[in-house]
C-alpha positions in Angstrom: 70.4 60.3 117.8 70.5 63.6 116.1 72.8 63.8 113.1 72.9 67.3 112.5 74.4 68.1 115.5 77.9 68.2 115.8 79.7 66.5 118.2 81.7 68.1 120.8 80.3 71.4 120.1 80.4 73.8 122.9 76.8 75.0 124.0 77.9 78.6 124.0 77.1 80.5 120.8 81.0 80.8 121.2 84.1 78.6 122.8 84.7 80.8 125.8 88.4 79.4 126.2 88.9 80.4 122.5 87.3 83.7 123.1 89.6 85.0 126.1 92.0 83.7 123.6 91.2 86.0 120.9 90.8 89.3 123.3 93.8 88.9 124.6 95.4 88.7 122.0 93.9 91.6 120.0 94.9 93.6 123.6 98.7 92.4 123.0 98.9 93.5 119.5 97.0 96.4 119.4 96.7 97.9 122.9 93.6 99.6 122.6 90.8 99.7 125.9 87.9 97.6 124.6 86.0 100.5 123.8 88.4 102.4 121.5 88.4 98.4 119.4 84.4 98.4 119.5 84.7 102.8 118.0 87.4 101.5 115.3 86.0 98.2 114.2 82.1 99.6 114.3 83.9 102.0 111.7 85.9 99.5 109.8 81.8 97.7 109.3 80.6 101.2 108.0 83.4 102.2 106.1 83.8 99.1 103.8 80.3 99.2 102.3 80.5 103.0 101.7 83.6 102.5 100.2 82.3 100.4 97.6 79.3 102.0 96.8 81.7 105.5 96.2 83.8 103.1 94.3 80.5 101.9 91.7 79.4 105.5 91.8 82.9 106.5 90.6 83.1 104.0 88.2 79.2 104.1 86.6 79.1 105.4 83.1 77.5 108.9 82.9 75.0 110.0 81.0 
């Protein structure tokens, strides 16, 4: 009936069963309350693209 849909899709923008999965998981290995992993991962998402623009600035030929 509709072909771009896929079958067996959960209706969730995400598997909740695979979710829980996931947190407690990252609780096991890391250990961290959920707000201390929000603080370090919001960083990792800032730090990465600053990094690389230091990283083209480093490397841009000067004049």
């Amino acid at each position: 009936m509709y072909p771009l849909i896929v079958p067996l899709h959960h209706e969730a923008p995400g598997d909740p069963t695979l979710m829980e999965w996931i947190k407690e998981r990252m609780d096991s290995v890391i250990g961290l309350e959920a707000e201390a992993m929000v603080v370090i991962f919001g960083l990792m998402v800032l730090v990465i693209p600053l990094g690389i623009l230091v990283a083209y600035r480093l490397q841009r030929p000067r004049d």
